[in-house]
C-alpha positions in Angstrom: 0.0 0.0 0.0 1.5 3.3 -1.0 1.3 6.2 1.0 -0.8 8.8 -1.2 0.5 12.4 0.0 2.0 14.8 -2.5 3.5 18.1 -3.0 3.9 21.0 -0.2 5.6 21.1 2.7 6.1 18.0 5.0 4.1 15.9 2.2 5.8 13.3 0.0 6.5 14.7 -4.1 4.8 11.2 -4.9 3.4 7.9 -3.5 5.9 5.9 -1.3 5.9 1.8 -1.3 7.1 0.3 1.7 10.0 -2.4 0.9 12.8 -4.0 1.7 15.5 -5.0 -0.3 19.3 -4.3 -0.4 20.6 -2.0 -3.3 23.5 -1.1 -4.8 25.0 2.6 -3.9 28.4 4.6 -4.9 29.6 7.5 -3.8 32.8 9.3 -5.5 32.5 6.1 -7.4 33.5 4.3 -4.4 30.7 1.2 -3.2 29.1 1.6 -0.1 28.4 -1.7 1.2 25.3 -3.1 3.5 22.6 -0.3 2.3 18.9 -1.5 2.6 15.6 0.3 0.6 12.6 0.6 3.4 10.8 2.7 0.6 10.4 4.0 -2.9 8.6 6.2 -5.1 9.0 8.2 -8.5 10.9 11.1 -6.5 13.4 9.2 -4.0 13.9 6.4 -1.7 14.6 5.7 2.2 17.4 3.8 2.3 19.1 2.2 5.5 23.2 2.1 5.9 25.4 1.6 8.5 27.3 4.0 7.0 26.2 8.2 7.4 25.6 10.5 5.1 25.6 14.1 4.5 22.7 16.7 3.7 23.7 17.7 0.5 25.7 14.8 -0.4 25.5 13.2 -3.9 25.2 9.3 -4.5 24.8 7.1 -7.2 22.3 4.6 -7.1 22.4 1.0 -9.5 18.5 0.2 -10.0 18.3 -3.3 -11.1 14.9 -5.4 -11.6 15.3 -8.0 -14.3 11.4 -8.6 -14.1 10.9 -4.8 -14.6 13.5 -3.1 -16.5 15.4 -4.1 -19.8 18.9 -3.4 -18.1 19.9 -1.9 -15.0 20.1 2.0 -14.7 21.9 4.0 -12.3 20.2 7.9 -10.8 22.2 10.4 -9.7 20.5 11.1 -6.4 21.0 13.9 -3.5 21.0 13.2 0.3 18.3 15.0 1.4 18.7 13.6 5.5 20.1 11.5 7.1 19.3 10.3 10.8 21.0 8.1 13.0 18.1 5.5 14.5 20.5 3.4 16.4 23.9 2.9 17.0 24.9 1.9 13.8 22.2 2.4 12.0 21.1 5.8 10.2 18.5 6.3 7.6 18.9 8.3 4.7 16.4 9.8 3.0 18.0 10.5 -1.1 15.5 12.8 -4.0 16.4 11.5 -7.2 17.9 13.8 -9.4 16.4 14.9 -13.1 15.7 12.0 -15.6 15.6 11.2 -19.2 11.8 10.9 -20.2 12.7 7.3 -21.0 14.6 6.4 -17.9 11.5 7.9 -15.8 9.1 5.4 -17.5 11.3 2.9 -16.2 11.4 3.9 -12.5 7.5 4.3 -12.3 7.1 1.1 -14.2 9.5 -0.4 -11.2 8.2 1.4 -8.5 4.1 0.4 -9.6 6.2 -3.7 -10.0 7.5 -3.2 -6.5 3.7 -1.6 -5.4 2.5 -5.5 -6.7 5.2 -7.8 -6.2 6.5 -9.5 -2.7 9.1 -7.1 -2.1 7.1 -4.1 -1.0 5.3 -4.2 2.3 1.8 -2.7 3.8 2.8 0.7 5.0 
């Protein structure tokens, strides 16, 4: 079930599905390992590191669903927060940067196959 706030202040640019599934993430091109997706949409992701992150930050994120997408893709994506919720554990909420029309297709068609498939929780 995707959360259905948009636009304004303290409300989400698009719907958000719950999930959880690890991901692949650079920064500087360097991997960062152990990072987790707790949810999605068209305009950014929560993702879960042991690793911080800083407000501003840019990362580079490797999208990969072979039951959704022709090849995997990788978004340019800012840190928009990032909060530590336990020792060792911070979340870090990324905005996805601007897209090729083509390569946005894919992330909605990806997001709406996460909305229906077994990776995506009830929110």
């Amino acid at each position: 079930q995707a959360l259905l706030k948009r636009g304004g202040v303290g409300t989400r640019a698009a719907p958000r599905v719950s999930a959880s599934f690890s991901i692949n993430v650079s920064k500087a091109g360097d991997a960062v390992e152990g990072v987790r997706v707790k949810n999605i949409s068209a305009s950014g992701m929560l993702l879960e590191s042991s690793r911080d992150f800083a407000a501003g930050e840019f990362i580079e994120i490797n999208l990969l669903c072979p039951f959704c997408l022709a090849e995997d893709f990788r978004i340019k994506s800012e840190v928009r927060h990032a909060v530590r919720v336990k020792e060792g554990v911070f979340q870090i909420g990324v905005s996805f940067g601007q897209l090729a029309k083509e390569y946005r297709k894919r992330l909605d068609n990806f997001v709406s196959m996460l909305a229906k498939s077994n990776f995506a929780s009830s929110a």
